[in-house]
KOLBA-481420 format. One line per 4 residues: number of its first residue (from 1); their letters; for each residue z, x, y of N, C-alpha, C. Coordinates in steps of 0.2 Angstrom, whole numbers, plus 5000, padded with zeros to 4 digits. Layout:
<atoms>
NUM = a = Z:X:Y:Z:X:Y:Z:X:Y | ...
</atoms>
This chain:
<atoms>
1 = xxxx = 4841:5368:7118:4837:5373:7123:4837:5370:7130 | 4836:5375:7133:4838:5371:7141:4830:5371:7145 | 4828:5365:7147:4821:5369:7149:4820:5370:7156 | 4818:5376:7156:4815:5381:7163:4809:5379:7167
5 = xxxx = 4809:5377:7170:4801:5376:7176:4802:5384:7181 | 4796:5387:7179:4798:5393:7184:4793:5393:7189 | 4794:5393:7194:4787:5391:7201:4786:5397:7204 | 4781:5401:7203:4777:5409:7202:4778:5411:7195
9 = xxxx = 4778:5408:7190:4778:5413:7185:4772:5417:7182 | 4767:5418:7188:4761:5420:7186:4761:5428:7190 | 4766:5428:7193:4768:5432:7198:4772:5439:7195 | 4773:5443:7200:4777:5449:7197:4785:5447:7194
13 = xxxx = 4788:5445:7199:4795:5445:7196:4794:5439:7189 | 4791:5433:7193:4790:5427:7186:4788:5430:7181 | 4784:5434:7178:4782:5437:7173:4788:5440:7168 | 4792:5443:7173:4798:5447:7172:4803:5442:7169
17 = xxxx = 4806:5436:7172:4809:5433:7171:4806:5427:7166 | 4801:5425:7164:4798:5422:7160:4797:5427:7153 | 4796:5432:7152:4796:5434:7147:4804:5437:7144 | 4809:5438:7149:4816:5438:7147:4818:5431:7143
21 = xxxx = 4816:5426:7146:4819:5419:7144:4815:5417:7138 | 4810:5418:7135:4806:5418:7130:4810:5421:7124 | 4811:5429:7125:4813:5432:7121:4819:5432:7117 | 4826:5428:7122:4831:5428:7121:4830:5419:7114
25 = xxxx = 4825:5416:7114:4826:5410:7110:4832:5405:7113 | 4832:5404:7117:4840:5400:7120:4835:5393:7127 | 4830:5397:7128:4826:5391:7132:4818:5389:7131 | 4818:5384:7132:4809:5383:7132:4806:5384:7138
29 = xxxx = 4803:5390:7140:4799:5391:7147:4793:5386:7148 | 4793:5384:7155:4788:5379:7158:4787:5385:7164 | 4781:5385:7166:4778:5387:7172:4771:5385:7175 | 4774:5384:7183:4768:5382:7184:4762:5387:7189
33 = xxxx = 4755:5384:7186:4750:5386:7187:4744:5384:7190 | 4740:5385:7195:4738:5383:7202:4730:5383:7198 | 4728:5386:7192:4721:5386:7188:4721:5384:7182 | 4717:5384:7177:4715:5382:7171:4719:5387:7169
37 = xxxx = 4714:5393:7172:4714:5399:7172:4721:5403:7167 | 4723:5402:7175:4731:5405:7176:4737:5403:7169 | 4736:5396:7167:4737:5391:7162:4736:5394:7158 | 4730:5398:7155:4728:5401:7150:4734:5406:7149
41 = xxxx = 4734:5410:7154:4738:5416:7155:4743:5416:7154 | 4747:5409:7153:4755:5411:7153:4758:5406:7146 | 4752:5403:7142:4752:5402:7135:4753:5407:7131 | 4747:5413:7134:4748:5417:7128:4753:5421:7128
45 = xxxx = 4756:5421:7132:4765:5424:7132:4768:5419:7131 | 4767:5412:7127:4773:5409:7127:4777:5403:7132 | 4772:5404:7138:4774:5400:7141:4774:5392:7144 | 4772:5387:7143:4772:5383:7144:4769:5382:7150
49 = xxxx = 4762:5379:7151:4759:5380:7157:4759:5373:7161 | 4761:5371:7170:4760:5364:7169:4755:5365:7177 | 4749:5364:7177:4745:5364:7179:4746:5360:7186 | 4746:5364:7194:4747:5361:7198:4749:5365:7206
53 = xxxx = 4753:5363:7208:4756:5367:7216:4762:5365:7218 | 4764:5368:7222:4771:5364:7228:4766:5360:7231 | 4763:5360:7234:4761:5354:7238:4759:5346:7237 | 4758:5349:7229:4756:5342:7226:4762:5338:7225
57 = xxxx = 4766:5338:7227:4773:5338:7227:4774:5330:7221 | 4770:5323:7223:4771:5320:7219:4770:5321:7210 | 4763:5324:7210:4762:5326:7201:4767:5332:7200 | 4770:5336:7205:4775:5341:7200:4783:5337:7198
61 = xxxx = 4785:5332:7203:4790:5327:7203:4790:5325:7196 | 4784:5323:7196:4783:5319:7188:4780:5322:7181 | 4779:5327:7183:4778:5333:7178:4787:5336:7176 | 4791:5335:7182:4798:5338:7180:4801:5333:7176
65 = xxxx = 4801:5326:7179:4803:5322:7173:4800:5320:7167 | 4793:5322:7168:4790:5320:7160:4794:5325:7156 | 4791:5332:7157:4794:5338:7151:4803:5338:7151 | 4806:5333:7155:4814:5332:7154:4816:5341:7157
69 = xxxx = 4812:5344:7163:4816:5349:7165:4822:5350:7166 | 4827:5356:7168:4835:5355:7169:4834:5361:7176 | 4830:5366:7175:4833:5369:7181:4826:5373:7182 | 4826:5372:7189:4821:5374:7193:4821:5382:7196
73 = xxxx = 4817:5386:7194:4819:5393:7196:4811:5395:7204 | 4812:5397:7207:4808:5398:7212:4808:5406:7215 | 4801:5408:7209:4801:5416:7212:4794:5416:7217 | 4793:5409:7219:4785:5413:7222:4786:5415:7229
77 = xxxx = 4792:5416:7233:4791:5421:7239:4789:5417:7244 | 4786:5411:7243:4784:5404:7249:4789:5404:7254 | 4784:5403:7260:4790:5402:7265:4790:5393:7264 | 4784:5391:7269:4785:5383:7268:4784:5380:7260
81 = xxxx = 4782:5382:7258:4778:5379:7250:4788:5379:7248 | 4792:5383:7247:4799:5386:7245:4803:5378:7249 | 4802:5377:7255:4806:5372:7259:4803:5364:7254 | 4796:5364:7255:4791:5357:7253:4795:5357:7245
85 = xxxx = 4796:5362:7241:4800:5361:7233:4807:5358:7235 | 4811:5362:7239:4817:5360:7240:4817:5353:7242 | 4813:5350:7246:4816:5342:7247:4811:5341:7243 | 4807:5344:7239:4806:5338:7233:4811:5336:7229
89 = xxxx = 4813:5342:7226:4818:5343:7223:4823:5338:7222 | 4825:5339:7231:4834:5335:7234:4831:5328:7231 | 4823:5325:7233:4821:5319:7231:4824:5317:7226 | 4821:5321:7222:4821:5319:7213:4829:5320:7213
93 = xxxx = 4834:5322:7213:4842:5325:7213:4844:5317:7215 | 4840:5316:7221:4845:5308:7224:4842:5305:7219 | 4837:5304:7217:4835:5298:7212:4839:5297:7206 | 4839:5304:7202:4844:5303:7196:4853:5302:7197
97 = xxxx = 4854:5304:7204:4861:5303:7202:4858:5294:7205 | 4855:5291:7208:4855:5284:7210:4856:5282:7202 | 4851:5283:7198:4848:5280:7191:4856:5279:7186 | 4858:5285:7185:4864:5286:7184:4871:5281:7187
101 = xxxx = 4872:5280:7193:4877:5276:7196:4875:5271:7193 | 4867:5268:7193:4866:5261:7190:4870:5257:7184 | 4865:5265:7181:4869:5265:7172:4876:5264:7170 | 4881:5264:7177:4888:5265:7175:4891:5273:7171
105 = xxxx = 4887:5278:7172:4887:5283:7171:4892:5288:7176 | 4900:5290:7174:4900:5295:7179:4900:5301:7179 | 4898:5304:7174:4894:5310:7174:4889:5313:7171 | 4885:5314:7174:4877:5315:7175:4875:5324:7177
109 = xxxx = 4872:5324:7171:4869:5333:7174:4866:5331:7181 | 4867:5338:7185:4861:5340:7190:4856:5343:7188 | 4851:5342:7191:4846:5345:7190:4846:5351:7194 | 4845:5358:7192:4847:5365:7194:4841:5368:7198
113 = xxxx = 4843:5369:7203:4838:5375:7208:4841:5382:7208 | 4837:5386:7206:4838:5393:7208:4832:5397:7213 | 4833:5397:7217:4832:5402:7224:4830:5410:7223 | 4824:5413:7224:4826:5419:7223:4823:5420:7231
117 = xxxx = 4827:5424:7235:4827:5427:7241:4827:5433:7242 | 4832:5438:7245:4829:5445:7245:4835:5449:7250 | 4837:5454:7250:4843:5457:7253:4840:5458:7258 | 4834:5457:7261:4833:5459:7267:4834:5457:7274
121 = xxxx = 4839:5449:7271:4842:5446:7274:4847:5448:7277 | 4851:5454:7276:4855:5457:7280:4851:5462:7283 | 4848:5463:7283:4844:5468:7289:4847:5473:7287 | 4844:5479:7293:4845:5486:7290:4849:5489:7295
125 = xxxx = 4856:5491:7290:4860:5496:7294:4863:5500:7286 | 4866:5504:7287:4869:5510:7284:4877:5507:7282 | 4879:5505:7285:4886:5502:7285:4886:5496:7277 | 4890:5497:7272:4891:5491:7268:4892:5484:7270
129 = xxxx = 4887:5481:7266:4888:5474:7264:4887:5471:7260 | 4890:5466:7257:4888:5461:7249:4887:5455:7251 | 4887:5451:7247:4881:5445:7248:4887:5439:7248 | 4894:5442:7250:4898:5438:7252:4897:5438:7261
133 = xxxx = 4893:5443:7263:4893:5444:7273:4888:5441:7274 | 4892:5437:7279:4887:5431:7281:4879:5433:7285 | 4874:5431:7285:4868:5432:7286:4865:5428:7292 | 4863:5429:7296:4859:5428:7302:4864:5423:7304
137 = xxxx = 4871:5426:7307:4874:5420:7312:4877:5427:7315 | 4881:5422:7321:4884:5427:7326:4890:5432:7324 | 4891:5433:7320:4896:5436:7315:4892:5441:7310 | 4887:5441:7308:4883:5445:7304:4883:5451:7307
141 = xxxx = 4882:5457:7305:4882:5464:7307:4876:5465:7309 | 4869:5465:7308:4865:5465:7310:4859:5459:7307 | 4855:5457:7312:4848:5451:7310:4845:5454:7304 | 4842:5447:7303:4838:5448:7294:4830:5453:7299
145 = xxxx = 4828:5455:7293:4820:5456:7294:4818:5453:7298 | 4813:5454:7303:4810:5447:7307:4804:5446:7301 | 4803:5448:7298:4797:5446:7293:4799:5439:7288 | 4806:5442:7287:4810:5434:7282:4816:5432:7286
149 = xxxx = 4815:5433:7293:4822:5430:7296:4819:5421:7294 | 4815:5417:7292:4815:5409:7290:4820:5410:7283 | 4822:5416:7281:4823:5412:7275:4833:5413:7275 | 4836:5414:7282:4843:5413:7280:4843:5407:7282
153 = xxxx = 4839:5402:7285:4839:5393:7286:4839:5390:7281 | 4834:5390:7274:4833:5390:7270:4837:5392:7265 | 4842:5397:7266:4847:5398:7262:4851:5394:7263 | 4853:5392:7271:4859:5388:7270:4857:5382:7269
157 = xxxx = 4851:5379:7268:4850:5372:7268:4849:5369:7260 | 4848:5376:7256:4850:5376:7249:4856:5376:7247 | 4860:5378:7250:4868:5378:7249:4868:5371:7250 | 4869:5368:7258:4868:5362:7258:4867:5356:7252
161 = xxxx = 4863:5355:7249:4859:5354:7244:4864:5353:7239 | 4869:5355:7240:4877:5355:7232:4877:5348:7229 | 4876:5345:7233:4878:5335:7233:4875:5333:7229 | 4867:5335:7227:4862:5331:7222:4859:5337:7218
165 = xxxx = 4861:5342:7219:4856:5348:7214:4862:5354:7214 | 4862:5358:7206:4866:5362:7206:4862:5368:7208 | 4864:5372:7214:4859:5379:7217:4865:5384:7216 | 4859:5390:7215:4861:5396:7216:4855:5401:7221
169 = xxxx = 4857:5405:7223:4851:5410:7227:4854:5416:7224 | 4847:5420:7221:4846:5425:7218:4843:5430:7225 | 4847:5438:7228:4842:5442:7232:4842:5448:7229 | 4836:5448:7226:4834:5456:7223:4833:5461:7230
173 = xxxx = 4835:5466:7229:4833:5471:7235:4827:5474:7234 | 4823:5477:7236:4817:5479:7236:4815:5482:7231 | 4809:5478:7226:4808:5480:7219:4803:5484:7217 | 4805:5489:7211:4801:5492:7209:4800:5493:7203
177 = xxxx = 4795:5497:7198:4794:5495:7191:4786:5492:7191 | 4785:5494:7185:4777:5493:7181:4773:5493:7185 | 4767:5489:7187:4763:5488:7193:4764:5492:7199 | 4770:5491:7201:4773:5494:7207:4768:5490:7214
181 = xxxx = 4766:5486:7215:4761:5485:7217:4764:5482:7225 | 4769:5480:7226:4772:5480:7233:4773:5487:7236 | 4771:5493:7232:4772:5498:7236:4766:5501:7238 | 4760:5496:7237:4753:5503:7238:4752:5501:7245
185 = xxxx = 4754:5500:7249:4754:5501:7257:4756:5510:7256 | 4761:5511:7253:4763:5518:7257:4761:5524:7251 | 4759:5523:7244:4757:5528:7240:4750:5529:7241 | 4744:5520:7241:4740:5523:7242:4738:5530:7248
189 = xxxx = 4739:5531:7253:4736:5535:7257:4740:5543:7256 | 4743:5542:7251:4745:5549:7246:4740:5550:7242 | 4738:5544:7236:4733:5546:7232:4728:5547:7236 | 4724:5546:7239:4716:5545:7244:4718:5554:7247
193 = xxxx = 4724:5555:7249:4723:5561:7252:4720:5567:7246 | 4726:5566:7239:4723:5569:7235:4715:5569:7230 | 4714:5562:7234:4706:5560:7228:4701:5564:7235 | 4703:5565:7243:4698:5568:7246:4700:5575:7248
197 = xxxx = 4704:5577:7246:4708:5585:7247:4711:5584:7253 | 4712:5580:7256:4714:5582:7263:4722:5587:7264 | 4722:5589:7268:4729:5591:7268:4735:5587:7270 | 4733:5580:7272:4740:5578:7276:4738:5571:7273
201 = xxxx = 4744:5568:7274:4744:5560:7271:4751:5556:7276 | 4746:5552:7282:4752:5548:7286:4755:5541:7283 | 4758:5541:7282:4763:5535:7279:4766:5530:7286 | 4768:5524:7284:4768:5520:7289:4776:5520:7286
205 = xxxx = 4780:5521:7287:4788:5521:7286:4792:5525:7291 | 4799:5522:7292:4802:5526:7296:4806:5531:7294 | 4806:5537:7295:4807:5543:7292:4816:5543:7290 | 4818:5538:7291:4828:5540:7292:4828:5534:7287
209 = xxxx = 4824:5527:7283:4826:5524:7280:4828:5523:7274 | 4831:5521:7268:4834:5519:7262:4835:5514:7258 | 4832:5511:7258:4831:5505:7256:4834:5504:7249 | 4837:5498:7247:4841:5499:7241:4836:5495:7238
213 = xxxx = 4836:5496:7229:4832:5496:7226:4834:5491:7220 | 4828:5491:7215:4830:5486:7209:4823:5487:7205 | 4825:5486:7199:4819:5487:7194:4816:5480:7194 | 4810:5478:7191:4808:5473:7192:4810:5467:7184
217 = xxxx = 4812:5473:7179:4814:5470:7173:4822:5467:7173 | 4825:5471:7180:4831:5471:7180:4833:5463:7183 | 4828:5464:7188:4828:5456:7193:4827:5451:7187 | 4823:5450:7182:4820:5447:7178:4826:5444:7175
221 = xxxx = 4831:5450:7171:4837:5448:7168:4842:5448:7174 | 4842:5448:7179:4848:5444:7185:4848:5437:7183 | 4840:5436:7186:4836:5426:7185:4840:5424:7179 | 4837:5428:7175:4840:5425:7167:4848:5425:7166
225 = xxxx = 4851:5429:7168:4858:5427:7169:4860:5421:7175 | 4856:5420:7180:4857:5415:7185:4859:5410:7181 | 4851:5407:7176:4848:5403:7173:4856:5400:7169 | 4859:5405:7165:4863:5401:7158:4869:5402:7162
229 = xxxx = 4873:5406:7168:4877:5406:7172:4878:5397:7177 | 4872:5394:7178:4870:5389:7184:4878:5384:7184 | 4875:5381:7175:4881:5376:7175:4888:5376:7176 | 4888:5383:7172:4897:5384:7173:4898:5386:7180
233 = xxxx = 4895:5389:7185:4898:5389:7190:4897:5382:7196 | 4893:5380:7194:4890:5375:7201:4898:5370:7200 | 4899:5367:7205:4905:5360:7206:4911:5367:7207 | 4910:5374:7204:4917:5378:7205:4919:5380:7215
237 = xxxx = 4925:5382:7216:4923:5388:7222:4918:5392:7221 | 4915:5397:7215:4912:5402:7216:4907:5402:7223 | 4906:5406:7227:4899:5406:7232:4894:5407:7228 | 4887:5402:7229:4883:5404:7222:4879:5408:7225
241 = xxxx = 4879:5416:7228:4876:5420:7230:4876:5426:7228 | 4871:5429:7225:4871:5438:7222:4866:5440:7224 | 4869:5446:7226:4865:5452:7228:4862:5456:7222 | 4855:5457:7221:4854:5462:7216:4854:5471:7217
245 = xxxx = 4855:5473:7216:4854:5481:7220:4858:5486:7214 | 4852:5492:7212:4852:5497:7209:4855:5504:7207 | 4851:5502:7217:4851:5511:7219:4850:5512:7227 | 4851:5516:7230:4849:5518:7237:4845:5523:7237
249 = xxxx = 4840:5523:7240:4836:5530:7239:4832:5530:7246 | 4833:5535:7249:4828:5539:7255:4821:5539:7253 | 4818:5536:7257:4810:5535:7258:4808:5541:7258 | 4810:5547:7261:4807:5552:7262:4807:5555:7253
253 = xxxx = 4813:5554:7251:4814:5557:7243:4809:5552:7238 | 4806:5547:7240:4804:5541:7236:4798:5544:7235 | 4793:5546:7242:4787:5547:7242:4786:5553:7241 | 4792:5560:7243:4789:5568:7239:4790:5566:7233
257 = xxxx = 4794:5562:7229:4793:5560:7223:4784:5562:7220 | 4784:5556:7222:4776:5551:7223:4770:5557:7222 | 4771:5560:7230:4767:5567:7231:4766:5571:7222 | 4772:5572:7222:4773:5577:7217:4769:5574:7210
261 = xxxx = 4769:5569:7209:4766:5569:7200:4760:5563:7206 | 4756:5563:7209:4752:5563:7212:4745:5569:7211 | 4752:5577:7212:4748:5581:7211:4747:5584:7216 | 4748:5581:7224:4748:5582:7231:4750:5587:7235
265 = xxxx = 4747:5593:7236:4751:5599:7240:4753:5599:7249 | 4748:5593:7249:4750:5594:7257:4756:5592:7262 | 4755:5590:7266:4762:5586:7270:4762:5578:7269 | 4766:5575:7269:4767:5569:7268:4771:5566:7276
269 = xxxx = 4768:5563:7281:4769:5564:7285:4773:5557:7287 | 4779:5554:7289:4781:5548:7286:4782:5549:7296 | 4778:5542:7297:4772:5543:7304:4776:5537:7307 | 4780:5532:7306:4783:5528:7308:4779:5519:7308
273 = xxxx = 4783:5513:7310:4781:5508:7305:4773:5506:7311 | 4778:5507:7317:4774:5505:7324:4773:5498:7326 | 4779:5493:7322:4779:5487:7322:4777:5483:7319 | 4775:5486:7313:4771:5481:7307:4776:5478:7303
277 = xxxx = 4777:5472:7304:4783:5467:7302:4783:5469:7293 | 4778:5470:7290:4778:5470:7283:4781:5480:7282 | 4779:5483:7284:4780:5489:7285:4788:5492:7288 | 4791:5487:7290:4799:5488:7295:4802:5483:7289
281 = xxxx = 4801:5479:7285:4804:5476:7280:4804:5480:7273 | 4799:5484:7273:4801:5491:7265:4806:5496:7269 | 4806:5495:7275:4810:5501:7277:4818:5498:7277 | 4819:5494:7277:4826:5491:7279:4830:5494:7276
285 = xxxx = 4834:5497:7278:4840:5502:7275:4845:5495:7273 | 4847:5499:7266:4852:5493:7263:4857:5496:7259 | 4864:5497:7261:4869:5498:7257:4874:5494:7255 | 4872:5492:7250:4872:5483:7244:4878:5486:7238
289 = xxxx = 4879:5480:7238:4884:5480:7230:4882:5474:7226 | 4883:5476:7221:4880:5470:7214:4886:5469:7210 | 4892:5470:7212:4898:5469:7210:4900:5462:7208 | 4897:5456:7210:4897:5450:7210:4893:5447:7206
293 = xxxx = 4887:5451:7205:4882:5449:7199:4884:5451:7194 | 4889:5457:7192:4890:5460:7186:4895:5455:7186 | 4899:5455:7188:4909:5452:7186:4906:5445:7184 | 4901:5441:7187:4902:5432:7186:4897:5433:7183
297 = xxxx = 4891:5434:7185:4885:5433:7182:4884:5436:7174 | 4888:5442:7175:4886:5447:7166:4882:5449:7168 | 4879:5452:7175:4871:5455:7173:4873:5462:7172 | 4870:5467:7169:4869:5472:7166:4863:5475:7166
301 = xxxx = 4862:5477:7174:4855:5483:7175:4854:5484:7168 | 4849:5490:7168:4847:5496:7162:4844:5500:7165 | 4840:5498:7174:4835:5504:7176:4839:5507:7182 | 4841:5513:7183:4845:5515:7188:4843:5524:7193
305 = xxxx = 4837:5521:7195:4834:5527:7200:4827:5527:7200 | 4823:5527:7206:4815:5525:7206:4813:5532:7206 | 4816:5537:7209:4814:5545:7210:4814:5547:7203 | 4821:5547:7200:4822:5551:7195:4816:5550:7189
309 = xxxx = 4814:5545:7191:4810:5543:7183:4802:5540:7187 | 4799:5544:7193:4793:5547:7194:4789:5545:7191 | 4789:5552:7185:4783:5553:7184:4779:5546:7180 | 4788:5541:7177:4784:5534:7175:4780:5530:7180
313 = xxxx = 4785:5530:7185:4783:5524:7188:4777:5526:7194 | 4772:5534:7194:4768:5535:7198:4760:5535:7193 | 4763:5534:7186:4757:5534:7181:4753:5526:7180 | 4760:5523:7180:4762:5515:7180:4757:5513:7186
317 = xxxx = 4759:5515:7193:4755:5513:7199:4747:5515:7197 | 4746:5521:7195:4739:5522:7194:4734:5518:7189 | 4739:5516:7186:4733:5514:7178:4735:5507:7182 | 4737:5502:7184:4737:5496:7186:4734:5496:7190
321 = xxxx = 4731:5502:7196:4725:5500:7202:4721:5501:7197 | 4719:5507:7190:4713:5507:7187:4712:5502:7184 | 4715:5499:7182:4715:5489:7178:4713:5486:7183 | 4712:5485:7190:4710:5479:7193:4705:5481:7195
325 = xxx = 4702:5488:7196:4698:5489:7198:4690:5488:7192 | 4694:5489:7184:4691:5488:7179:4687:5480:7179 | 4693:5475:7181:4692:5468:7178:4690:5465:7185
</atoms>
């Protein structure tokens, strides 16, 4: 068994992917956990809790080589906390191939990082790209998000990073499924319109955008195909970069979706971002191919349209605000 440390697994995607690598019986899941709490919570699925943070940077060091981890998954979406892991990481990577040279050993596993980042790195144009076109350099077609333009630097400095750690970078396109909970910026003021009757409902989006898309079980099984793909590719030419992407869908068609098993008669009035860095980043139009994830990785979507299948995913959003509101 190969064992996984996964850093957010308390989180949306890490759930997804933690419960993938569980299932499949082929790894012993480890994830870390910033509470007792949180600890609790990722036992009773299974998961191996190891109580701590990135920042603590020396107890997780030693937490990786007590449980004998092999590959480091990172879904918690950190900007610094993501850098602080990396050069922990590179630490421990120079450390074991030093230990190794001692031993007279000339080959020595790396210890594996995988990166999960986000297509929003290529910014938003209509024009195709795949996650062979280069990102935030003078050759790029258009700048990342300014909301994650930190993280095409941190891409290349995890490339960089080949020497003493085997990496890959994982970028889901903008995710949806279960909770749906990265989208109640724009549904909730659809439901509040229909809980006060009003007639109109302004959204913060821009009305021309397309954001390509991914189920959140789908990203879950990318990771998971990341994860048992890492060894075979790393030391190869492959570029260890995939794009995750679904589907393309019109914000305008996403939310009369929404409107509709909402139950909503009025206008849905898609009011524009006005600068709101998190609000110009769900709109970034993306016309992606996954064709690199399928052919090397073997990943194999199974969820393919956020529209079409509605009425689940507007029921899904509702009973998961009435759960939180519950507990």
């Amino acid at each position: 068994m190969v064992n996984v440390l996964i850093v957010g697994a308390t989180g949306y995607i890490g759930h997804a992917l933690a419960q993938s690598l569980v299932r499949s019986g082929n790894h012993r899941v480890y994830g870390l956990a910033r509470t007792i709490g949180k600890g609790q919570g990722l036992a009773r699925v299974e998961v191996i809790p190891i109580i701590g943070s990135i920042s603590e940077s020396t107890e997780l060091l030693k937490a990786i080589d007590t449980f004998h981890i092999n590959i480091v998954v990172d879904v918690s979406g950190a900007n610094q906390d993501s850098r602080i892991l990396l050069e922990s990481l590179k630490s421990l990577g120079h450390n074991r191939a030093s230990t190794a040279v001692s031993r007279g050993m000339q080959h020595a596993p790396k210890l594996g990082f995988i990166y999960t980042s986000g297509t929003w790195v290529h910014g938003s144009s209509n024009n195709p790209v795949n996650d062979l076109t280069p990102v935030d350099v003078s050759e790029a077609p258009t700048p990342p998000a300014q909301l994650v333009s930190w993280r095409a630097e941190l891409e290349k400095d995890i490339l960089d990073s080949s020497d003493v750690l085997d990496v890959m970078i994982i970028r889901p396109a903008l995710v949806y499924g279960r909770s749906n909970d990265i989208w109640s910026s724009l549904l909730q003021p659809i439901y509040s319109a229909v809980q006060s009757g009003a007639s109109s409902a302004a959204v913060a989006v821009e009305p021309d955008s397309r954001p390509g898309l991914v189920h959140v079980d789908d990203v879950g099984s990318g990771l998971h195909c990341a994860v048992e793909k890492l060894p075979l590719i790393s030391g190869t030419a492959v570029y260890p970069v995939f794009d995750l992407v679904t589907s393309e869908e019109a914000m305008r068609d996403i939310l009369g979706a929404a409107a509709r098993e909402f139950g909503f008669n009025g206008t849905v009035q898609l009011a524009g971002t006005e600068g709101n860095l998190f609000a110009n980043a769900l709109c970034t139009t993306f016309n992606g191919s996954s064709g690199r994830a399928k052919t090397i990785l073997g990943w194999e979507p199974k969820r393919h349209g956020f529209v079409k299948d509605m009425d689940i995913h507007a029921r899904a959003w509702i009973a998961s605000k009435q759960e939180t509101k519950q507990s």
